[in-house]
C-alpha positions as CSV (number, residue, x, y, z in Angstrom):
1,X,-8.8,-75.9,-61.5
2,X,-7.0,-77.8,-64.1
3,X,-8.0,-75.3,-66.8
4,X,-6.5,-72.4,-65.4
5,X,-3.4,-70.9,-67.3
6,X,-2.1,-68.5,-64.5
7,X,-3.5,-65.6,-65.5
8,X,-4.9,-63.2,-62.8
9,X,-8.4,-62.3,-63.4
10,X,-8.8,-59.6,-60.4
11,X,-8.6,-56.1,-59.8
12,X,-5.5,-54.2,-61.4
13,X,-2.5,-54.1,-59.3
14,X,-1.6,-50.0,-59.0
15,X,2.2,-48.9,-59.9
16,X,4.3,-48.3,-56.5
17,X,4.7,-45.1,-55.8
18,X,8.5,-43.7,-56.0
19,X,9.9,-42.0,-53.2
20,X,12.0,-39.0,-53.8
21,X,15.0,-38.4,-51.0
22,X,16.9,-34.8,-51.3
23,X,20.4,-35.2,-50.7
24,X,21.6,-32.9,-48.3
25,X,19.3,-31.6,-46.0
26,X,17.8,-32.6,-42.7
27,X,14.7,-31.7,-41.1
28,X,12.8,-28.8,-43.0
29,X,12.2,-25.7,-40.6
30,X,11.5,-22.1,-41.8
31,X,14.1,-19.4,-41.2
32,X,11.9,-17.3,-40.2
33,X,10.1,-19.7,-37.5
34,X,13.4,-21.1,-36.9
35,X,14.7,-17.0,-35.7
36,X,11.6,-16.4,-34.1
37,X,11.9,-19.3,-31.4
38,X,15.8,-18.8,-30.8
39,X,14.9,-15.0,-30.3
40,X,12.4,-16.2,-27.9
41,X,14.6,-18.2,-25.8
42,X,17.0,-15.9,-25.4
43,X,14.8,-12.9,-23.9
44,X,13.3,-15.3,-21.5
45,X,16.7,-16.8,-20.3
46,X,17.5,-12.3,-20.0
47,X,14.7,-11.7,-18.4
48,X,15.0,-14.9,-16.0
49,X,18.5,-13.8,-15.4
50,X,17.4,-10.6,-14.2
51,X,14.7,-11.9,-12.1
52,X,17.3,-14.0,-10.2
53,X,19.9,-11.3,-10.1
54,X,17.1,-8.8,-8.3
55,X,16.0,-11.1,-6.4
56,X,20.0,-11.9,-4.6
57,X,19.7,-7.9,-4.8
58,X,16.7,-7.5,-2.6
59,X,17.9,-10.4,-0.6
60,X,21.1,-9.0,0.2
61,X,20.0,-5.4,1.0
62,X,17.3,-6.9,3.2
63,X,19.5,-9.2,5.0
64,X,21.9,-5.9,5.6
65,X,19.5,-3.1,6.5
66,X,16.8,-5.8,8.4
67,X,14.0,-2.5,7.7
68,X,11.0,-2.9,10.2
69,X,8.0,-0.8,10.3
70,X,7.6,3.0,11.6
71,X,5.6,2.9,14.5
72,X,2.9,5.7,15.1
73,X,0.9,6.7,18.0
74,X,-1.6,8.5,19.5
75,X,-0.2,9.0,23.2
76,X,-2.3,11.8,24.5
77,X,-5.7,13.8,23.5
78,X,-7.2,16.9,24.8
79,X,-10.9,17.6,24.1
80,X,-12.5,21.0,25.3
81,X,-15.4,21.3,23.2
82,X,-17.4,19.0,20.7
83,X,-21.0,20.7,20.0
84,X,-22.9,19.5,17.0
85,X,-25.9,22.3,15.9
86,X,-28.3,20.6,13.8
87,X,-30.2,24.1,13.0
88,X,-27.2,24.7,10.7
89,X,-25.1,21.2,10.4
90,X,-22.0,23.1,12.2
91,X,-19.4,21.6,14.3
92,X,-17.3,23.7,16.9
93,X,-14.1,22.0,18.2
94,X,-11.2,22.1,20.3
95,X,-8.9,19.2,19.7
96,X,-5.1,18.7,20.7
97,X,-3.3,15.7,20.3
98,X,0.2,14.6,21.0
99,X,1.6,11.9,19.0
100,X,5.0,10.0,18.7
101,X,6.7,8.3,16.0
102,X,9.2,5.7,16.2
103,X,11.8,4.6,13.7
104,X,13.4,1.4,14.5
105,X,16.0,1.1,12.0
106,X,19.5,1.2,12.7
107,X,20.8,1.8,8.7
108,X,17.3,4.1,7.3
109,X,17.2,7.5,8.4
110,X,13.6,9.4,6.8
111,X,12.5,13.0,5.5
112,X,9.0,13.9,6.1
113,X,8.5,16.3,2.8
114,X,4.9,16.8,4.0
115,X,2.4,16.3,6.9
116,X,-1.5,16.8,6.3
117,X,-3.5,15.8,9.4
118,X,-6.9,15.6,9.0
119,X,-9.5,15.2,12.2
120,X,-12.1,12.6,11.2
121,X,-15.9,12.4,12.8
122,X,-18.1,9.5,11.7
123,X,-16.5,9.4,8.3
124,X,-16.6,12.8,7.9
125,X,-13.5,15.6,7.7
126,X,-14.2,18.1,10.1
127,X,-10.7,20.4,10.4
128,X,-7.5,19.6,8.9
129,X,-3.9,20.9,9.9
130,X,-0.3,21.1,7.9
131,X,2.6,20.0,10.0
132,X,5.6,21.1,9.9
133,X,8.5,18.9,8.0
134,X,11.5,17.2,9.6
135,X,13.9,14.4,9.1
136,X,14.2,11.8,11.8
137,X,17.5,9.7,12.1
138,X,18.5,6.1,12.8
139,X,16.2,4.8,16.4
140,X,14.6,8.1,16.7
141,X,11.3,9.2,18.4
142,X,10.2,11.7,17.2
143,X,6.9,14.0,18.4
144,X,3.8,15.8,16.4
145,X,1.1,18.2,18.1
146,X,-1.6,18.6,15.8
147,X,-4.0,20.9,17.4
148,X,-7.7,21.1,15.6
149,X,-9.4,24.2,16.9
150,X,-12.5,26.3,15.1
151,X,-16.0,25.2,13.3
152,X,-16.7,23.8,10.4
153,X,-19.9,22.4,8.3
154,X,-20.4,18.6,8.7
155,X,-23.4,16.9,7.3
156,X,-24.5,14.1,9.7
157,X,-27.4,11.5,8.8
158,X,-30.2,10.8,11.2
159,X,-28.0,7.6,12.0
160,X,-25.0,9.5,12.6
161,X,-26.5,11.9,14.8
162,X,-28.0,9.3,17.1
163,X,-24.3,8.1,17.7
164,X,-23.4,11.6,18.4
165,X,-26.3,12.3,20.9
166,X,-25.5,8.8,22.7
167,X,-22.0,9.8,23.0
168,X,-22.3,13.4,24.5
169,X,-24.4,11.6,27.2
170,X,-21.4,9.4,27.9
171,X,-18.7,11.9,27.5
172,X,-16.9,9.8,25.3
173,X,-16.4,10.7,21.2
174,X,-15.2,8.2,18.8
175,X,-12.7,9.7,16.5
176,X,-10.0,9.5,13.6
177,X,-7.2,11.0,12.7
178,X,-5.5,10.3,9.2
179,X,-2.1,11.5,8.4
180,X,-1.4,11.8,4.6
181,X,2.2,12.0,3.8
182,X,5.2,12.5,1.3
183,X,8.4,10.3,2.9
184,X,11.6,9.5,1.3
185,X,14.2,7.4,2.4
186,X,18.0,7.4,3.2
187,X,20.0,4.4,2.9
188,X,23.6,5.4,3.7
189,X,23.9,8.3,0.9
190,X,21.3,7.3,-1.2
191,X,17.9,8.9,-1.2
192,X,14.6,6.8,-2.3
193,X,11.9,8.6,-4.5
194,X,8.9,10.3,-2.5
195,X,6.6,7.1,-1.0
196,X,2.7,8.4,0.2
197,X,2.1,6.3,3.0
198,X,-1.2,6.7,5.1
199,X,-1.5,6.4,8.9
200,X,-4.8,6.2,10.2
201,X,-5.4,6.1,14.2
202,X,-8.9,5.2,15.5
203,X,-9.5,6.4,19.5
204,X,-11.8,7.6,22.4
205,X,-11.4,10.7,23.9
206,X,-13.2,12.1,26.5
207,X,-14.4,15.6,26.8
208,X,-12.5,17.4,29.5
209,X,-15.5,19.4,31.6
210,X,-15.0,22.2,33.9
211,X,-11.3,21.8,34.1
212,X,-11.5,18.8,34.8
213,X,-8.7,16.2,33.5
214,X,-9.2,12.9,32.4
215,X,-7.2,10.0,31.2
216,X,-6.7,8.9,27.6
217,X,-5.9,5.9,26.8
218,X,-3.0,5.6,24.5
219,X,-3.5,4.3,20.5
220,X,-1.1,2.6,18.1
221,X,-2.0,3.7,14.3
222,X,-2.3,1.5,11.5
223,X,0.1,2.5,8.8
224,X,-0.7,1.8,4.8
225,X,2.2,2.0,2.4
C-alpha cells in the first residue's frame, strides 16, 4: 500500500452533464392543446347549464299543470253477427261500440286532429272506421260510437279457427279495438306539436241472439304515447 502515489487506476470518471434553465417561461403547453381543452370546458359547463335550466323548466311546469293520463274506455258493445266462412276466408260483422274518454286535467285542454278505429280479430284487421274530430276541454268526458258493420277477407290459421269455433259455441268473441291518433295539446294559449298516441282495448263481447240483450262488461284501454 505504501507504494501507491494517489493515482486512480479505475474506470474514467464521465463529464457532468450541464443543465440548461430558460428564463422566462413556465410549464410548456401547446397553444393549440392548450385552446382545445379551455374550448372544451366551456361547452360542457353550456351544455350543463342548460341541462339544469330545462330541468327547473320541466319541474316548474309540472308542478303547475300536475298533467295525469287520458283515460279511455270501452263502456258498452253490441254484437249482432260474427260468421267466419272458411270456403272463402270472409268475415261478416255487425259491431257497435260506445266508448268514453276522460281528461282529467284542470290546465290541458286537447284537439283530436284524427281518429282511425280499427276492429281487431285474433291479430287480424277486419273493418276499420274514421271518427269524427273534436276538441275536448279541461275535466271533460267525452263519448265515441264507432260502429263496424259489413264483410271483409280475414285469413285465419288452423289455430286461429279452433279459437273461433270454441268461441261461437260459447257465445263469447275475444276482440280488440286500436285507436290510432293525431292529438295536440293546449296549455293556456299555447298549442303543442301533433303527438300519435295509440289506445288499444282488449274485451269480451257476447253475441246478442234473437233480440236477446246481454250484458257487457265494461274495459279500461291501455294507452301508448
Amino acid at each position: 500500500m505504501s507504494n501507491l502515489n494517489g493515482a486512480y487506476y479505475g474506470p474514467s470518471i464521465p463529464p457532468p452533464s450541464k443543465s440548461y434553465h430558460r428564463h422566462g417561461r413556465g410549464s410548456s403547453c401547446n397553444p393549440c392543446s392548450c385552446l382545445f381543452g379551455c374550448l372544451c370546458n366551456c361547452i360542457f359547463q353550456v351544455i350543463f347549464t342548460i341541462l339544469i335550466i330545462l330541468g327547473v323548466i320541466a319541474l316548474v311546469l309540472w308542478l303547475v299543470l300536475r298533467p295525469n293520463k287520458v283515460k279511455f274506455y270501452v263502456t258498452d258493445a253490441t254484437l249482432t253477427q260474427f260468421d267466419y266462412s272458411t270456403t272463402n276466408n270472409t268475415l261478416y260483422y255487425d259491431l257497435a261500440l260506445n266508448m268514453t274518454i276522460r281528461n282529467p286535467n284542470k290546465r290541458i285542454g286537447i284537439y283530436y286532429d284524427s281518429i282511425e278505429a280499427r276492429g281487431m280479430y285474433q291479430g287480424q284487421r277486419f273493418a276499420s272506421q274514421n271518427l269524427e274530430r273534436f276538441y275536448q276541454g279541461h275535466k271533460n268526458t267525452s263519448y265515441l260510437n264507432p260502429v263496424f258493420k259489413g264483410q271483409n277477407l280475414v285469413l285465419l290459421g288452423d289455430r286461429e279457427k279452433t279459437n273461433y269455433n270454441n268461441e261461437k259455441n260459447l257465445g263469447i268473441y275475444e276482440m280488440e279495438m286500436k285507436l290510432y291518433m293525431r292529438i295536440r295539446l293546449k296549455i293556456g294559449w299555447i298549442k303543442t306539436h301533433k303527438i300519435k298516441p295509440k289506445i288499444e282495448c282488449d274485451f269480451k263481447v257476447p253475441l246478442e241472439a234473437n233480440g236477446r240483450s246481454v250484458n257487457f262488461e265494461e274495459t279500461r284501454c291501455h294507452l301508448d304515447w
